[in-house]
PDB file of N, CA, C and O in Angstrom:
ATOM      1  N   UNK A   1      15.145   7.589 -18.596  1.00  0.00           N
ATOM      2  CA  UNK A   1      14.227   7.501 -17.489  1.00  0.00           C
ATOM      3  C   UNK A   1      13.474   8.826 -17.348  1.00  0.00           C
ATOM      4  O   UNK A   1      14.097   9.880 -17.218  1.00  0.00           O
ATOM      5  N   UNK A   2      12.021   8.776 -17.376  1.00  0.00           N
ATOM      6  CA  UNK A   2      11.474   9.869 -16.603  1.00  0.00           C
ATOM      7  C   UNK A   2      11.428  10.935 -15.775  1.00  0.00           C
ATOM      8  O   UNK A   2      10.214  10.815 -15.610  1.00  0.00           O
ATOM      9  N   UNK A   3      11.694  11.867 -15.115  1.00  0.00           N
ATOM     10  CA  UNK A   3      11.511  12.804 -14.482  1.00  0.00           C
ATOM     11  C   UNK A   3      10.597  12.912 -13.669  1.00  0.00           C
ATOM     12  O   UNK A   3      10.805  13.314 -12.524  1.00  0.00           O
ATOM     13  N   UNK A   4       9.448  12.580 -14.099  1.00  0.00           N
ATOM     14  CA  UNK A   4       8.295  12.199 -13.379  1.00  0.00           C
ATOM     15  C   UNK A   4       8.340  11.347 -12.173  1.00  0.00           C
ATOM     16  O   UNK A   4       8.858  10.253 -12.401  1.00  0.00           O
ATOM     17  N   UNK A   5       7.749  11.621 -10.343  1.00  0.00           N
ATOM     18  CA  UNK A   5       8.119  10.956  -9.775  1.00  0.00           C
ATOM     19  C   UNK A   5       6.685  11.107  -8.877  1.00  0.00           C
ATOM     20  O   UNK A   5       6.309  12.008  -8.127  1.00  0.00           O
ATOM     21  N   UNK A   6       5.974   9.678  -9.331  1.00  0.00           N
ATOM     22  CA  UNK A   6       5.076   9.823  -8.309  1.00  0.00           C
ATOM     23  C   UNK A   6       5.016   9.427  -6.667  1.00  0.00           C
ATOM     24  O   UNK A   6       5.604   8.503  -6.104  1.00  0.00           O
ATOM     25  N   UNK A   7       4.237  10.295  -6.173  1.00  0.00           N
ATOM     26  CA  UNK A   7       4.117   9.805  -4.382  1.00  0.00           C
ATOM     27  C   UNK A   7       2.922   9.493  -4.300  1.00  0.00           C
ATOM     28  O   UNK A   7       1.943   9.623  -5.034  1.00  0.00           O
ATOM     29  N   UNK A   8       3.123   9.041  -3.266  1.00  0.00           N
ATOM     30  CA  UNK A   8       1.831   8.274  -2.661  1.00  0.00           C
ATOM     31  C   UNK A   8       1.084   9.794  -2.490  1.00  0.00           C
ATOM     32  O   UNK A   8      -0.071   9.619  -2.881  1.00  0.00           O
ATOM     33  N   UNK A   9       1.227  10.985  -2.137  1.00  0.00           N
ATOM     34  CA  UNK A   9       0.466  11.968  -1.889  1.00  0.00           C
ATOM     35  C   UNK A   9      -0.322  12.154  -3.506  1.00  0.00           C
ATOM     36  O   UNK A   9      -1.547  12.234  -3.591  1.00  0.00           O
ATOM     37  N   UNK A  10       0.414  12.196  -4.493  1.00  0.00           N
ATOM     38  CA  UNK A  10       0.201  12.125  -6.263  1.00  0.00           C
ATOM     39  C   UNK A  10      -1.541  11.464  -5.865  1.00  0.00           C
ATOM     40  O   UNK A  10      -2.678  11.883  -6.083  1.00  0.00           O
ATOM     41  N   UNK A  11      -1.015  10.354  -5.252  1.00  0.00           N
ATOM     42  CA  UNK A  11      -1.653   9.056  -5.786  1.00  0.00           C
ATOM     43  C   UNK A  11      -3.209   9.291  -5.110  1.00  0.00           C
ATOM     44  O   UNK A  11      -4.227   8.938  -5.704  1.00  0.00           O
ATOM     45  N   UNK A  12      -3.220  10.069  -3.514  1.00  0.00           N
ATOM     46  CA  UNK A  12      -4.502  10.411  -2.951  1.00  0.00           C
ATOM     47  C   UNK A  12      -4.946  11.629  -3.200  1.00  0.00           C
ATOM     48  O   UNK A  12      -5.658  12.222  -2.389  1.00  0.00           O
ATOM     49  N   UNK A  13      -4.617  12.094  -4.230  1.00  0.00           N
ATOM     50  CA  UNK A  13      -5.313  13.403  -4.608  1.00  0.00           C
ATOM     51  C   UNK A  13      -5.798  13.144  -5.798  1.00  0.00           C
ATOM     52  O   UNK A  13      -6.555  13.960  -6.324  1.00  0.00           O
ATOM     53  N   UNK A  14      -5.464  12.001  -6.415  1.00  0.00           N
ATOM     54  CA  UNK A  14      -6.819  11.425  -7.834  1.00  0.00           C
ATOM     55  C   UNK A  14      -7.992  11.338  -7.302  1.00  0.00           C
ATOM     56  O   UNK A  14      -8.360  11.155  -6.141  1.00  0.00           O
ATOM     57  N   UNK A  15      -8.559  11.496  -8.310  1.00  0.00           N
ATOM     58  CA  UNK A  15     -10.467  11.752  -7.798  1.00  0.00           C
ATOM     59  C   UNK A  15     -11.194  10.226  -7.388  1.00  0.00           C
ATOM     60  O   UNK A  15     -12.230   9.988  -6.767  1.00  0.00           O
ATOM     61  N   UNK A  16     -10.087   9.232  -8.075  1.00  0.00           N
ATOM     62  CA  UNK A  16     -10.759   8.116  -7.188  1.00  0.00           C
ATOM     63  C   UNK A  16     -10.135   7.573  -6.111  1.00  0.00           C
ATOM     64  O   UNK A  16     -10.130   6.367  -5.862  1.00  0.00           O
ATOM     65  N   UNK A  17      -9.480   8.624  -5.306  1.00  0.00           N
ATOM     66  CA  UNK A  17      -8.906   8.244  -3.941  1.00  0.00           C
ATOM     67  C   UNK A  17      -9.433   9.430  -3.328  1.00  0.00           C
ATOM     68  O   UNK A  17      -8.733   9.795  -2.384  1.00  0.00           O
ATOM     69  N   UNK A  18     -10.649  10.309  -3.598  1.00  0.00           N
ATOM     70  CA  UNK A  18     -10.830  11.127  -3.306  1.00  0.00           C
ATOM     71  C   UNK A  18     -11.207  10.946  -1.634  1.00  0.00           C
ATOM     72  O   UNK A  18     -10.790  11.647  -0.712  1.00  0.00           O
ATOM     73  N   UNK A  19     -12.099   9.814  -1.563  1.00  0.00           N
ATOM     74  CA  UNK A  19     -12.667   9.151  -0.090  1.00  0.00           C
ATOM     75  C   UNK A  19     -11.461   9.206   0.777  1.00  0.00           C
ATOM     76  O   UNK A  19     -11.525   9.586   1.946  1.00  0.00           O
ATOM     77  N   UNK A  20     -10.447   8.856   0.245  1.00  0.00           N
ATOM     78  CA  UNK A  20      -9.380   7.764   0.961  1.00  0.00           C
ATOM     79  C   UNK A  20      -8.644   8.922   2.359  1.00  0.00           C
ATOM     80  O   UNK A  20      -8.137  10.043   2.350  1.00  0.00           O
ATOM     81  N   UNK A  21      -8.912   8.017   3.297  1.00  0.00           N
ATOM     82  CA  UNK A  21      -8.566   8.726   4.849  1.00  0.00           C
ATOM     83  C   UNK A  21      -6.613   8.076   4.961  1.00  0.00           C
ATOM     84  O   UNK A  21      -6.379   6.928   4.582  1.00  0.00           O
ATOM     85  N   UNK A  22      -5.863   8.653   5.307  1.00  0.00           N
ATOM     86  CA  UNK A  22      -4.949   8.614   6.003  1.00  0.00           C
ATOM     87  C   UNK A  22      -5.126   7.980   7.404  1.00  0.00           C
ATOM     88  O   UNK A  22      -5.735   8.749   8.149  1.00  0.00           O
ATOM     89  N   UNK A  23      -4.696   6.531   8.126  1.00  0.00           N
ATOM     90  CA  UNK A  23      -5.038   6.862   9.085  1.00  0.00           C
ATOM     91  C   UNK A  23      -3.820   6.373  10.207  1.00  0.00           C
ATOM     92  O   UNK A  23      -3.985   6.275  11.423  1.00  0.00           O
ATOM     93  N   UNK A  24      -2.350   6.053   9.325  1.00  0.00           N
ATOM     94  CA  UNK A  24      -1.402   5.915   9.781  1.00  0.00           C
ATOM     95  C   UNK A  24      -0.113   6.005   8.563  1.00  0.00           C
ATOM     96  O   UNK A  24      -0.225   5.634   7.395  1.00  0.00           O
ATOM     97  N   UNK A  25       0.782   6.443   9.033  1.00  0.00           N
ATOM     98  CA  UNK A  25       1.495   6.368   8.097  1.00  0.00           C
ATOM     99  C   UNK A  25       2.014   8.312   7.364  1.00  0.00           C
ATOM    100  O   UNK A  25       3.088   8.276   6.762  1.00  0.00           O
ATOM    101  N   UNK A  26       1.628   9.146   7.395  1.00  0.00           N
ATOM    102  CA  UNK A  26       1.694  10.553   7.363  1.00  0.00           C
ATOM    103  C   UNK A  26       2.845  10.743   7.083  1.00  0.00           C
ATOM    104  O   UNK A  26       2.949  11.656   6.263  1.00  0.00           O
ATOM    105  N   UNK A  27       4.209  10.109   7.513  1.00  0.00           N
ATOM    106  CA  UNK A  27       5.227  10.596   7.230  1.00  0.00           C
ATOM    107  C   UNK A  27       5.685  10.183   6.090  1.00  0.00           C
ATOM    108  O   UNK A  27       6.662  10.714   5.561  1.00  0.00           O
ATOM    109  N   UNK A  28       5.081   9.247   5.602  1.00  0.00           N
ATOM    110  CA  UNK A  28       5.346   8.391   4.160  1.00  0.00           C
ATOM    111  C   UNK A  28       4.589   9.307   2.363  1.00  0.00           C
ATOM    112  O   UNK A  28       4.871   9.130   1.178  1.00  0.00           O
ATOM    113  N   UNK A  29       3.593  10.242   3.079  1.00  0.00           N
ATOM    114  CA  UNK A  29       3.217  10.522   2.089  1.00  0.00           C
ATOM    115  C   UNK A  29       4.120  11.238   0.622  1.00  0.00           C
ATOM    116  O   UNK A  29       3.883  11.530  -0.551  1.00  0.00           O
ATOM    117  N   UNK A  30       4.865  11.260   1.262  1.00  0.00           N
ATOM    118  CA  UNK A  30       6.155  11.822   0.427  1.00  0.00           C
ATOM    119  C   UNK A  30       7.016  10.944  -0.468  1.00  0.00           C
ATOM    120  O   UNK A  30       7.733  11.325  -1.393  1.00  0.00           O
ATOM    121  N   UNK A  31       6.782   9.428   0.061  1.00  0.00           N
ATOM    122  CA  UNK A  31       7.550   8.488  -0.557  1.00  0.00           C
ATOM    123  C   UNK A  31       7.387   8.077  -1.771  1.00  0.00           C
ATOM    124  O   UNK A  31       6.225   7.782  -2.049  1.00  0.00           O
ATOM    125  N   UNK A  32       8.262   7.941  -2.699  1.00  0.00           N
ATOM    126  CA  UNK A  32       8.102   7.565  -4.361  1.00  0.00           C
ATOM    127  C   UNK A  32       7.341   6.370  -4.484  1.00  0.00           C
ATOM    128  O   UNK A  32       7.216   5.613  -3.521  1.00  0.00           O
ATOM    129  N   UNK A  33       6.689   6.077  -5.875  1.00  0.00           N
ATOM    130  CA  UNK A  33       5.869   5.156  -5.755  1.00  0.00           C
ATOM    131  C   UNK A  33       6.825   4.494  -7.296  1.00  0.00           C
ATOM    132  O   UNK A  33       7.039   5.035  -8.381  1.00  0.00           O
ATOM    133  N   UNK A  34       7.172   3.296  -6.825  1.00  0.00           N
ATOM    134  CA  UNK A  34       8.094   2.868  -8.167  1.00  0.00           C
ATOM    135  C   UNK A  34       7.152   1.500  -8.963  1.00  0.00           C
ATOM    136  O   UNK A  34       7.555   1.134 -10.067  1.00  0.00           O
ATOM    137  N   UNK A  35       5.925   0.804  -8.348  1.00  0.00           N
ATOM    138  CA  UNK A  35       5.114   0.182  -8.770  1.00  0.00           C
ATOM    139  C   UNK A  35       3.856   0.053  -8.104  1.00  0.00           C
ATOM    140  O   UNK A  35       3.724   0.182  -6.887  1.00  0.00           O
ATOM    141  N   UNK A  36       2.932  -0.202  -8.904  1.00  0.00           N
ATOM    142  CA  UNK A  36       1.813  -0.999  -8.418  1.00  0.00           C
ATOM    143  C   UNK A  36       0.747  -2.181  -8.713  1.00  0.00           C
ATOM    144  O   UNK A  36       0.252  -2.465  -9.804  1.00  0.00           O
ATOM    145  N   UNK A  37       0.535  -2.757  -7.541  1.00  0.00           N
ATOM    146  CA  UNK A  37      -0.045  -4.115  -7.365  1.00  0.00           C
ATOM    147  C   UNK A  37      -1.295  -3.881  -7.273  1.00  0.00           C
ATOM    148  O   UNK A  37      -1.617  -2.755  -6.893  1.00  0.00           O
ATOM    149  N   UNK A  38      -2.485  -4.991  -7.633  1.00  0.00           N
ATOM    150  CA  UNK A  38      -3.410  -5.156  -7.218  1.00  0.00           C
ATOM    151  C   UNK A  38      -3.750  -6.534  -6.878  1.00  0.00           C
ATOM    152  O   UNK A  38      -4.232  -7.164  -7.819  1.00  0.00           O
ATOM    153  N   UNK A  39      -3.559  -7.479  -5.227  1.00  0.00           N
ATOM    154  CA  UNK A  39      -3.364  -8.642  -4.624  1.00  0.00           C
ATOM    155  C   UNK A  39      -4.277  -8.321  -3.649  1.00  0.00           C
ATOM    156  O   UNK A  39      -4.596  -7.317  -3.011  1.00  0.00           O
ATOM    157  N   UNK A  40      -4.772 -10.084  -3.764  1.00  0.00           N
ATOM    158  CA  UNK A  40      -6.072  -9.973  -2.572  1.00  0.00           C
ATOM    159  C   UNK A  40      -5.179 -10.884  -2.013  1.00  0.00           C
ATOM    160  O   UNK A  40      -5.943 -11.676  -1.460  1.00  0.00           O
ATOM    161  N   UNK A  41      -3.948 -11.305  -1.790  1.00  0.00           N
ATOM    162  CA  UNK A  41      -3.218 -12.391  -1.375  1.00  0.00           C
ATOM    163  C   UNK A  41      -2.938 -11.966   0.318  1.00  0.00           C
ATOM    164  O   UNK A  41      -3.322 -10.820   0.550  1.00  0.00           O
ATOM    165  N   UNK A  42      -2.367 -12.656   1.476  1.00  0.00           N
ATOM    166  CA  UNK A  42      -1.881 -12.025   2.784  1.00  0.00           C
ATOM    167  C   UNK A  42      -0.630 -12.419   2.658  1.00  0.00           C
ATOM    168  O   UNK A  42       0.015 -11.484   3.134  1.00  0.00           O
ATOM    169  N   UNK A  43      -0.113 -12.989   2.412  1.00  0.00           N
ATOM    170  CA  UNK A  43       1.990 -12.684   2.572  1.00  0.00           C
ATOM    171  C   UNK A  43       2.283 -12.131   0.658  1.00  0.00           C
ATOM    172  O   UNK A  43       2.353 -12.673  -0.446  1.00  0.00           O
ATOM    173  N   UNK A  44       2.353 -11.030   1.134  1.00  0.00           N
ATOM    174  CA  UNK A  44       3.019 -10.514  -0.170  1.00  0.00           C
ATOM    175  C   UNK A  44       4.307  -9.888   0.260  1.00  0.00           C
ATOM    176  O   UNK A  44       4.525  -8.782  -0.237  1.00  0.00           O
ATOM    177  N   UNK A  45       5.017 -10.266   0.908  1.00  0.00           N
ATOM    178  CA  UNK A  45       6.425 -10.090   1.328  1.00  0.00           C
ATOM    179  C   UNK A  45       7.377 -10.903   0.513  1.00  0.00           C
ATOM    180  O   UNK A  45       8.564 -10.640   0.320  1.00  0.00           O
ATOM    181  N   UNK A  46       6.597 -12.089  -0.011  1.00  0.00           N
ATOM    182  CA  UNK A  46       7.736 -12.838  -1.411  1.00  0.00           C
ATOM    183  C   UNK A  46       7.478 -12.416  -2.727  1.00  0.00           C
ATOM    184  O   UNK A  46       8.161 -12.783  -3.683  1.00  0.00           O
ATOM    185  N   UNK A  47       6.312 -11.496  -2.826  1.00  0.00           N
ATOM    186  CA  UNK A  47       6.166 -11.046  -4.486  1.00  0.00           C
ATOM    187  C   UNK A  47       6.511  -9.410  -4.728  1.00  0.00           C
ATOM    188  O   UNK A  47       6.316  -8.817  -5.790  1.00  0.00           O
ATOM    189  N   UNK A  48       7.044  -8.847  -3.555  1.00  0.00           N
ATOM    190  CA  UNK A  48       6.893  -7.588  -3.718  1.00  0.00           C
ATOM    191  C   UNK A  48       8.306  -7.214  -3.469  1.00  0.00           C
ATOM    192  O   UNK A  48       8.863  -7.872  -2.590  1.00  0.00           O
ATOM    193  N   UNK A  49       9.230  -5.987  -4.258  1.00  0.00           N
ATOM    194  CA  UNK A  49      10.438  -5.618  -3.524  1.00  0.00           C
ATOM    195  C   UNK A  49      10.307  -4.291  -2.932  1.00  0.00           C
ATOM    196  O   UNK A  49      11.350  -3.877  -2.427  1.00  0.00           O
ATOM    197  N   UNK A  50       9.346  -3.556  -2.867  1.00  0.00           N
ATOM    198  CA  UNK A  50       9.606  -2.575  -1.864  1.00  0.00           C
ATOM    199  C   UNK A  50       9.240  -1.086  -2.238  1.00  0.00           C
ATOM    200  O   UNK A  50       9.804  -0.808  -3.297  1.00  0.00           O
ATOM    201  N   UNK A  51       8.678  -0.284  -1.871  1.00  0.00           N
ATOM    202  CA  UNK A  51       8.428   0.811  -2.461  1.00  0.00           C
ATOM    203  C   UNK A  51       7.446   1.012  -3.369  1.00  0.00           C
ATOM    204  O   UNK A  51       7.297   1.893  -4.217  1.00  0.00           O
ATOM    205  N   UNK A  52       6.541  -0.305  -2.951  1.00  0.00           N
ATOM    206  CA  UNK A  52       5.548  -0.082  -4.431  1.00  0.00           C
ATOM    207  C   UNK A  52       3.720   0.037  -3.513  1.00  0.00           C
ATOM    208  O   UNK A  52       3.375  -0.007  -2.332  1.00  0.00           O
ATOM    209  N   UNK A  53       3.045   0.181  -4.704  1.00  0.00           N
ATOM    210  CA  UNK A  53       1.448   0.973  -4.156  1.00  0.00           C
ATOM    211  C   UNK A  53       0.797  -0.273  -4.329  1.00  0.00           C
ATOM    212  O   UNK A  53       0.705  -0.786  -5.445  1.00  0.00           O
ATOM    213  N   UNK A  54       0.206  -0.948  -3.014  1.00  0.00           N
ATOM    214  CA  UNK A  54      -0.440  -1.973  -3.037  1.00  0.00           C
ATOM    215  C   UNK A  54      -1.904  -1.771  -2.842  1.00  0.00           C
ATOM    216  O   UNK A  54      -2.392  -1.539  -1.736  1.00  0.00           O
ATOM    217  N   UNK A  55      -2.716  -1.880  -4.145  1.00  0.00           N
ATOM    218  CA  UNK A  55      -4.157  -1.770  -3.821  1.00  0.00           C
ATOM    219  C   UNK A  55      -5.182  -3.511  -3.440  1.00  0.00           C
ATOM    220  O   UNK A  55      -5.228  -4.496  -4.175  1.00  0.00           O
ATOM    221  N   UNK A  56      -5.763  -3.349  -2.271  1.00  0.00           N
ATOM    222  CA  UNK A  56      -6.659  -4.553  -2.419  1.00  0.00           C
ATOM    223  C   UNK A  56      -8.017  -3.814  -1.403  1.00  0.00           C
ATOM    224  O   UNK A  56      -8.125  -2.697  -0.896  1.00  0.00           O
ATOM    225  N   UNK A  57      -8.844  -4.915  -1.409  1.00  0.00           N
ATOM    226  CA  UNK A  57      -9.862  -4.725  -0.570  1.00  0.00           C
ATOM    227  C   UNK A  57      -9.553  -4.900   0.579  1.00  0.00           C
ATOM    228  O   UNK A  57      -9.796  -3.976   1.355  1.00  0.00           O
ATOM    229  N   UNK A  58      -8.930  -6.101   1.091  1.00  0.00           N
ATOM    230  CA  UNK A  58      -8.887  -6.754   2.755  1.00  0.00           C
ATOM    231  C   UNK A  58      -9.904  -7.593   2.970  1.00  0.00           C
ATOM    232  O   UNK A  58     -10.463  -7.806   4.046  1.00  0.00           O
ATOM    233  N   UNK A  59     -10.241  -8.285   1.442  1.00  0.00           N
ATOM    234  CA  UNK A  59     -11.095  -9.755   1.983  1.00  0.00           C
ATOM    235  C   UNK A  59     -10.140 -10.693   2.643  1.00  0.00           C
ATOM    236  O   UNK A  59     -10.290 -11.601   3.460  1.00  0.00           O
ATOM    237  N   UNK A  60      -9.173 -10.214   2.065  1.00  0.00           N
ATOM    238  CA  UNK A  60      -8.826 -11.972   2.570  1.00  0.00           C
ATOM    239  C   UNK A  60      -8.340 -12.035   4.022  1.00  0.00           C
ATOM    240  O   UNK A  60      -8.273 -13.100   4.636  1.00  0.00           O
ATOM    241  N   UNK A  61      -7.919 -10.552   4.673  1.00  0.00           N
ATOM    242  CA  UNK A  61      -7.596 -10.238   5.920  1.00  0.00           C
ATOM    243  C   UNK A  61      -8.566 -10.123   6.832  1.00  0.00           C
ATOM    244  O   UNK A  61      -8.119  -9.773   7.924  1.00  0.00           O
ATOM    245  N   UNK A  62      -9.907 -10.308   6.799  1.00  0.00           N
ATOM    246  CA  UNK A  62     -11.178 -10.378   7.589  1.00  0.00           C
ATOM    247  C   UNK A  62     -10.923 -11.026   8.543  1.00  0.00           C
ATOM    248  O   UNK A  62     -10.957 -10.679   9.723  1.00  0.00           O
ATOM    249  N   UNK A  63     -10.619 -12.122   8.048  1.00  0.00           N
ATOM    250  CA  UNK A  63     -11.281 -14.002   8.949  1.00  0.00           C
ATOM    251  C   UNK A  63      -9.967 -13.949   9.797  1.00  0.00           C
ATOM    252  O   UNK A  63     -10.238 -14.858  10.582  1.00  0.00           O
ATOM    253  N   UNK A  64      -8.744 -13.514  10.175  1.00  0.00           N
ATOM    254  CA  UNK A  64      -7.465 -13.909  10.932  1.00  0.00           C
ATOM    255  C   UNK A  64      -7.075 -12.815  11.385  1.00  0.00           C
ATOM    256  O   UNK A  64      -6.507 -11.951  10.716  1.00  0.00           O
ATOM    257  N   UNK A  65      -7.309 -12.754  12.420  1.00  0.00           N
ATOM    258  CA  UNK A  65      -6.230 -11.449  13.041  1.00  0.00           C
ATOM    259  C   UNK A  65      -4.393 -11.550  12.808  1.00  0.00           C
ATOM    260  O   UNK A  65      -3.528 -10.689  12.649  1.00  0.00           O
ATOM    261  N   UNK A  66      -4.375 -12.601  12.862  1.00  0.00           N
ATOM    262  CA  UNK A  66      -2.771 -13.152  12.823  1.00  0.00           C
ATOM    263  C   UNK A  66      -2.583 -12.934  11.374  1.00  0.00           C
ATOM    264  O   UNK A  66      -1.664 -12.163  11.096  1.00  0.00           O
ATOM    265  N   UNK A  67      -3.335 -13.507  10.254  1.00  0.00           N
ATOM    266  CA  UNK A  67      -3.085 -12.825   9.149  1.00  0.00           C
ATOM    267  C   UNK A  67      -3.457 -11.360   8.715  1.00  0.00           C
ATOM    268  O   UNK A  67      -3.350 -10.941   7.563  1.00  0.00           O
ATOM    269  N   UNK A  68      -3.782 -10.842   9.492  1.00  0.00           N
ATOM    270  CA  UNK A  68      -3.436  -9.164   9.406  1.00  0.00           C
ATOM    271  C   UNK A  68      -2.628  -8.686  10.115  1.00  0.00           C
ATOM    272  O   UNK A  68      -2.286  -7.536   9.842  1.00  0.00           O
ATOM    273  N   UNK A  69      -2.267  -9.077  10.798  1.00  0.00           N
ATOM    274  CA  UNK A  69      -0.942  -8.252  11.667  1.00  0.00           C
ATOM    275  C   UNK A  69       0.180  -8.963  10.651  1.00  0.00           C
ATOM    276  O   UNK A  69       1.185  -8.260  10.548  1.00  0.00           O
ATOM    277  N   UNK A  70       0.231 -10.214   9.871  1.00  0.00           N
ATOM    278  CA  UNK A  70       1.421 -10.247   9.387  1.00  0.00           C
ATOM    279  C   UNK A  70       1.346  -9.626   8.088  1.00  0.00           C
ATOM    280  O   UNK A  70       2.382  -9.212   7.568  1.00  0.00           O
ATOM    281  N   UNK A  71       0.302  -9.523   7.543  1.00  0.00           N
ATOM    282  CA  UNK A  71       0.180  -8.716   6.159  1.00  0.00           C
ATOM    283  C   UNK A  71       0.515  -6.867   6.504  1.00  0.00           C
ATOM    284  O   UNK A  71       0.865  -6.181   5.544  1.00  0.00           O
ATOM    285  N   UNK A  72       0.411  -6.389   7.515  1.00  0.00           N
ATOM    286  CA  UNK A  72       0.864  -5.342   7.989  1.00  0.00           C
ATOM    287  C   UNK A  72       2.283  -5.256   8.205  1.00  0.00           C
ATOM    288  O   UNK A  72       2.878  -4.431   7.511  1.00  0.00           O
ATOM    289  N   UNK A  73       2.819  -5.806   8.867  1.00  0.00           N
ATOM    290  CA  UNK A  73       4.177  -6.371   9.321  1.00  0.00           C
ATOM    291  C   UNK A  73       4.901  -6.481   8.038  1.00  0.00           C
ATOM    292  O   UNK A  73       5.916  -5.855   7.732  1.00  0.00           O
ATOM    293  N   UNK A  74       4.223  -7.405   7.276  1.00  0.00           N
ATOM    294  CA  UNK A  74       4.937  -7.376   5.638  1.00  0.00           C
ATOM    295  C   UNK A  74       4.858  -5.807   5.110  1.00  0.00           C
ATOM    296  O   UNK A  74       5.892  -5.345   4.629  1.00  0.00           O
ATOM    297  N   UNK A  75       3.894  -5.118   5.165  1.00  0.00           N
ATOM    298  CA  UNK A  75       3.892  -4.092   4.480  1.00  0.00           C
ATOM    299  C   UNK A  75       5.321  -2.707   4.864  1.00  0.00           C
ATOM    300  O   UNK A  75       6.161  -2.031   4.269  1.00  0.00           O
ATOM    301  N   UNK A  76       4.788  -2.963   6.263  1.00  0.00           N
ATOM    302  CA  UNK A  76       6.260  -2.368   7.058  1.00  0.00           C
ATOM    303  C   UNK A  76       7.376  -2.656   6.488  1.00  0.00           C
ATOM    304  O   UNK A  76       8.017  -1.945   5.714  1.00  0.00           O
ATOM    305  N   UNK A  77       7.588  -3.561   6.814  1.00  0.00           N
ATOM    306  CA  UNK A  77       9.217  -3.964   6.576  1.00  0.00           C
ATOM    307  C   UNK A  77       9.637  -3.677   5.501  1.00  0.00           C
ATOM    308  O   UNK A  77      10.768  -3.195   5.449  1.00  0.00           O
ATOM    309  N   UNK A  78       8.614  -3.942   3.855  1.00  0.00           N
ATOM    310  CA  UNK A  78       9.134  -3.381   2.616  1.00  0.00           C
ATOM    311  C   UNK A  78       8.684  -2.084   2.222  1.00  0.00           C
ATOM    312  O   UNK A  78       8.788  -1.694   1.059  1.00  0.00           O
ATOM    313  N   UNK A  79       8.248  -1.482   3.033  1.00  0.00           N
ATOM    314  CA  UNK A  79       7.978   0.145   3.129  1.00  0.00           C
ATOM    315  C   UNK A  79       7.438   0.100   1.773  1.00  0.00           C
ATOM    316  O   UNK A  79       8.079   0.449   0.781  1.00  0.00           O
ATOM    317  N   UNK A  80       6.045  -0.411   1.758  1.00  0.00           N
ATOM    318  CA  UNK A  80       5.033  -0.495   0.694  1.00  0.00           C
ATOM    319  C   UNK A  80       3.621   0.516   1.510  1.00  0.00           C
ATOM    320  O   UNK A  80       3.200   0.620   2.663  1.00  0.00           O
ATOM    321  N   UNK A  81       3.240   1.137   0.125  1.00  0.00           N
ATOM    322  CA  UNK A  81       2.079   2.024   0.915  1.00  0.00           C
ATOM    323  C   UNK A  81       0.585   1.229   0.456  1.00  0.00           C
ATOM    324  O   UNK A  81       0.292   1.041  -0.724  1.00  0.00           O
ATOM    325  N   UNK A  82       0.109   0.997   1.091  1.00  0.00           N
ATOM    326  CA  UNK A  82      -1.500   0.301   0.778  1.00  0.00           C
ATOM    327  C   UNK A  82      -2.665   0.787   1.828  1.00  0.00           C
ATOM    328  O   UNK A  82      -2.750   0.816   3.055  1.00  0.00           O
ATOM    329  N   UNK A  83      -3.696   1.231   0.511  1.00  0.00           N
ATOM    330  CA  UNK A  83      -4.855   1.925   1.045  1.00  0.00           C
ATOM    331  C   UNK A  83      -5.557   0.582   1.617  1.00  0.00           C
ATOM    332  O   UNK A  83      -5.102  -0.328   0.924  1.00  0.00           O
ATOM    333  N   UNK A  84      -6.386   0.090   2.490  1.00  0.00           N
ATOM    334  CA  UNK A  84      -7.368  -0.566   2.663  1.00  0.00           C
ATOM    335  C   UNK A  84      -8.617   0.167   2.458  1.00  0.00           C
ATOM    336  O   UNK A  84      -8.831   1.310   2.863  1.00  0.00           O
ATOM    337  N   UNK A  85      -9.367  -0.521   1.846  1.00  0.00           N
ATOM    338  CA  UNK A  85     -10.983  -0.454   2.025  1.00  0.00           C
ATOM    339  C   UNK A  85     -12.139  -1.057   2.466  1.00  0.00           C
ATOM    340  O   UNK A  85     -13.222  -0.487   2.333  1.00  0.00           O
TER     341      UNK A  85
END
């Protein structure tokens, strides 16, 4: 196994997260990043185990408030870090 251990901090100091604002979450920047996704899906609480870097846009979270508070809620609970854009 590697040595190498990326964080989510790793991950916003690449030049194409250069934009990317923090705008909750601060205490996490420290947390290991053991995979990453790219899902435009809203319950990814059955495809994901936890600890991993979820990139999407947030089309599909537009149209439902209820499906963004639970796609948040999912993200919580498996202490997954995801930028929105």
């Amino acid at each position: 196994m590697s040595p190498f251990q990326l964080k989510v901090l790793d991950v916003l100091q690449n030049k194409y997260f250069q934009n990317a604002e923090v705008v909750a979450g601060h205490e996490g920047l420290t947390r290991n990043v053991k995979w990453v996704h790219v899902l435009e899906i809203i319950h990814v609480d059955n495809f994901l185990v936890g600890e991993e870097l979820v990139l999407t846009t947030g089309l599909s979270l537009q149209h439902s408030i209820e499906d963004f508070v639970s796609f948040i809620e999912a993200i919580i609970q498996k202490k997954l870090c995801c930028p929105l854009y």
